[in-house]
N, C-alpha and C positions, 0 to 999 in steps of 0.2 A: 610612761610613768612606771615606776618598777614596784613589783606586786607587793611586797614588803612595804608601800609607803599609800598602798592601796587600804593592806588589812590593818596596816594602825587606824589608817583614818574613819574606820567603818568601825571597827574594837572602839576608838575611842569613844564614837558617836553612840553606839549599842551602848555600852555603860552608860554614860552621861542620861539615854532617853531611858533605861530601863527604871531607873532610881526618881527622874522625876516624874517620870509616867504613875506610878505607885503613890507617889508624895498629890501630886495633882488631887487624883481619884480621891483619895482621904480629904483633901480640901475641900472638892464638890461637894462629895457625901453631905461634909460637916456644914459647909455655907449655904449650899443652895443655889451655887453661883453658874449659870448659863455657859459663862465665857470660858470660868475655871475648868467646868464639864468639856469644854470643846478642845482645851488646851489639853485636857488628861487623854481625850480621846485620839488628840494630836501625837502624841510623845506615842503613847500603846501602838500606832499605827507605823510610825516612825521606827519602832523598836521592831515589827516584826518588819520591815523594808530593811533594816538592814543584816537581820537573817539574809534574809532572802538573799542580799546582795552577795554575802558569805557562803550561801547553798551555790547560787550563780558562779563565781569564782574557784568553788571547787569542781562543780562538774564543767568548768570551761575546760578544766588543767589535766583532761584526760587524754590521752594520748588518741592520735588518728586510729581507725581498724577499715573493715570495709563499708562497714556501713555508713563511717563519715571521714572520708578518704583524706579530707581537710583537716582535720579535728571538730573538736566543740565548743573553739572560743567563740565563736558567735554566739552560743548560747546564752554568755552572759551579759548582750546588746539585751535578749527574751527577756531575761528577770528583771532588769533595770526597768524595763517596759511597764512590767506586770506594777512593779513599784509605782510607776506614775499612775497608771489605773485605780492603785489600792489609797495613794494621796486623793485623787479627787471623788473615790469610789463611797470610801469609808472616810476621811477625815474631813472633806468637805461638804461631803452628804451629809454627816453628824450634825456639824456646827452649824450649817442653815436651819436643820427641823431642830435643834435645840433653841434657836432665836428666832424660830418663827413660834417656836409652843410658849417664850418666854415672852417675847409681846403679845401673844395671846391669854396668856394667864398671867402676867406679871405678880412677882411676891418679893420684898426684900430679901437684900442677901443678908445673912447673920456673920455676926463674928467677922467682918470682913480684913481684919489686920492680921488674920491667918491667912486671908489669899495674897494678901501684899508682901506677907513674909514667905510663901511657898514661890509667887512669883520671882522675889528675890535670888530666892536659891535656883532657883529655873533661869534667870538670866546668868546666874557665874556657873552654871555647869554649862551651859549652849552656846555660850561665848568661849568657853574654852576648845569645846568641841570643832565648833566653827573656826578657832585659830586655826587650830592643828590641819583641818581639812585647805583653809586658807594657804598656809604656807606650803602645803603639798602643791596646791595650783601654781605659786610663784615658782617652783623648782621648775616647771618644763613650760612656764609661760613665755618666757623670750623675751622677743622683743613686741610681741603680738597685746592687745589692753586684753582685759580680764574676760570682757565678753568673746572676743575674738579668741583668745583661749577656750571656753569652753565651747563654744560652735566649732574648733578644729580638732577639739580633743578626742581622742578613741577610747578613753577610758570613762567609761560611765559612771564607775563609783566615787570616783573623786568628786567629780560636779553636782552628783544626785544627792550625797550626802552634804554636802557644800550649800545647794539650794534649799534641801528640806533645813537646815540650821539657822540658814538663813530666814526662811520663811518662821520657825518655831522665835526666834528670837522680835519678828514684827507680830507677830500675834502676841508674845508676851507685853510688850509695851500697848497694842491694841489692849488686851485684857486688864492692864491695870488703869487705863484712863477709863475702862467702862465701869470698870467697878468703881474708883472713886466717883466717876461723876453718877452713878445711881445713887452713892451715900453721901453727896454731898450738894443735891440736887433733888434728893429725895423723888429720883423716877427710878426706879429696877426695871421700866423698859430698854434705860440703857445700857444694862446688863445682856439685854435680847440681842441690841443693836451691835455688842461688840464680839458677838459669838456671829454674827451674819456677815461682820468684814473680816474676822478669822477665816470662814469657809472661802470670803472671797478671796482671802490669799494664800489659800491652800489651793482653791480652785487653778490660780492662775499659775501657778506655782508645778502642778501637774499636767497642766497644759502644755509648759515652755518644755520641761525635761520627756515629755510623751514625742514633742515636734524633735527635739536633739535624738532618742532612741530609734525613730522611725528611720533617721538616716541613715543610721550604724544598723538598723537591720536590712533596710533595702541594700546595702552594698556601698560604702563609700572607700573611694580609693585615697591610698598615702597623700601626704600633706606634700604642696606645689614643691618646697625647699627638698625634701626625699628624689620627688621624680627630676625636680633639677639637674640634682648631684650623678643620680643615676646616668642620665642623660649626659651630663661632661663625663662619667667616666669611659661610655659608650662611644663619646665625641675622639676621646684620647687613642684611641686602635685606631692606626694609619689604614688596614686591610678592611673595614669596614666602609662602603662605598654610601650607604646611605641607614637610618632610623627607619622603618619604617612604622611601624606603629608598637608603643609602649604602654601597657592597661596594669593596672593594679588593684589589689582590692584587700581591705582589713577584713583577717577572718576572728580578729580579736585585738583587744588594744595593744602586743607584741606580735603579730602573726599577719603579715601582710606576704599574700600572692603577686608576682610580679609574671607578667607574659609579656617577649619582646619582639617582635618580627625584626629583622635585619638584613639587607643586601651585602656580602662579601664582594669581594675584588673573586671576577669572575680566574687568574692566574692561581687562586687556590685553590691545591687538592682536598680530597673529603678530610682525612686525615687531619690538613692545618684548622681546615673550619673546626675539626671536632674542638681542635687546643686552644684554638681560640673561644667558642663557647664556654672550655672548662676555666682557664682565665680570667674572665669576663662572669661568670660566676662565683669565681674566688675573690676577687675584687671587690664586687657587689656586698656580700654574704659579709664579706671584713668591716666594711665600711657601714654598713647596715645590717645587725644584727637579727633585726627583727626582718627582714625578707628570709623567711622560712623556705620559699618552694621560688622556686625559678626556671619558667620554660621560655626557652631560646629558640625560638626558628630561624634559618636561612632559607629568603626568600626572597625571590628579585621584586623590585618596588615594580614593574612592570606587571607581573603579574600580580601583585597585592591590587591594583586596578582594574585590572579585568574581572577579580576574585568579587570587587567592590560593588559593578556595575547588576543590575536586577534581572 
């Protein structure tokens, strides 16, 4: 996904949570309202993640030195991380002790056609937000479903924002059936109750994007269609006698290492092998951009066996 469709989608999200985040707070303040509390403290939490995701993506875009001979685009798997932590840390931790202190003290909400109206404007700024990050997903979804898309994606900002929007927009519809049914029902314990299944979908919500970052930080390699093509171009050189082993790894959602063992037709000199390597790298490098580094060995599959054995 290209970085330009990364930082609209996080600019757009950051405006949209900054304005309701502020709008919320003022509604709690004034109603009193549990759920409203949890949603304000939603969006606040939302708004500094996708800082964060913006801090992440600038220090990913630093050039390699020696200290990180790869570069730093792995670093912005870290932040994405930090983000799932800071959803279940602070926004789900919130909204449980606000609905557990509000079924323990229960008090009507006041003024409650102010949180129906702040809700309102909370649902057309997050649905917007959510389009735009939406339509970002459809550009490099394929032919893969939506889920299947984000479990193959290397791009964590897209999906993180995507999910937190998603999740802000089922808390807004939880929050406004709590607060009607506390004023129309005359219980403001269920004001507590809708602040305790906000947390519960924040919780799980930083669960799923915590399980998608741990991949991308342990080291996952290019998507099967990548090493495919790789592999037919490797197929296409007549002088090459066998594959031996292909490994890859994303050091960022553009920045994928490729390492390739190969057996040559032993009638070639070092010389052809070298032109065949640079070939074979030229290729690669055209056809896939984002393979930044590429180490080639010539090695007979024979001995890649021996190498194998303990």
């Amino acid at each position: 996904m290209a970085v330009s469709g990364s930082r609209k989608v996080i600019f757009a999200a950051l405006v949209g949570n900054s304005l309701i985040a502020v709008t919320k707070f003022v509604a709690a303040s004034y109603t009193g309202s549990s759920a409203m509390l949890s949603e304000a403290v939603h969006s606040f939490v939302d708004t500094g993640n996708q800082s964060l995701l913006l801090y992440g993506m600038k220090r990913a875009a630093r050039p390699a030195d020696k200290f990180h001979p790869f570069g730093y685009g792995i670093e912005l798997y870290f932040w994405a991380f930090v983000v799932a932590i800071l959803i279940f840390g602070v926004g789900a931790g919130v909204s449980f002790y606000e609905g557990i202190d509000k079924l323990q003290n229960p008090h009507p909400v006041s003024s409650p056609h102010i949180n129906y109206l702040v809700l309102g404007l909370a649902v057309v700024f997050e649905t917007g937000s959510w389009w735009i990050a939406f339509q970002e997903l459809r550009k490099v979804k394929g032919e893969h479903g939506y889920f299947e898309a984000v479990r193959l994606s290397k791009d964590p900002t897209v999906f993180t924002v995507l999910f937190e929007d998603t999740a802000a927009l089922l808390g807004l519809i939880v929050a406004f059936i709590g607060i009607l049914l506390s004023q129309l029902l005359d219980m403001p314990a269920m004001d507590g109750v809708a602040s305790l299944v906000i947390g519960g979908i924040l919780a799980a919500t930083a669960v799923y994007l915590a399980y998608e970052c741990k991949g991308l930080l342990t080291g996952e390699g290019a998507s099967r269609a990548v090493v495919s093509e790789i592999e037919r171009i490797i197929a296409e050189e007549p002088d090459i006698v066998r594959l031996n082993e292909l490994l890859t790894m994303h050091f960022g959602p553009n920045d994928i290492l490729l390492n390739v063992s190969l057996d040559f037709a032993d009638r070639l000199s070092s010389a052809e092998v070298e032109n065949h390597v640079s070939e074979l790298e030229r290729r690669i490098k055209k056809r896939f951009p984002d393979v930044k580094r590429i180490f080639i060995e010539a090695q007979r599959s024979s001995a890649l066996s021996v190498a194998a054995i303990p």
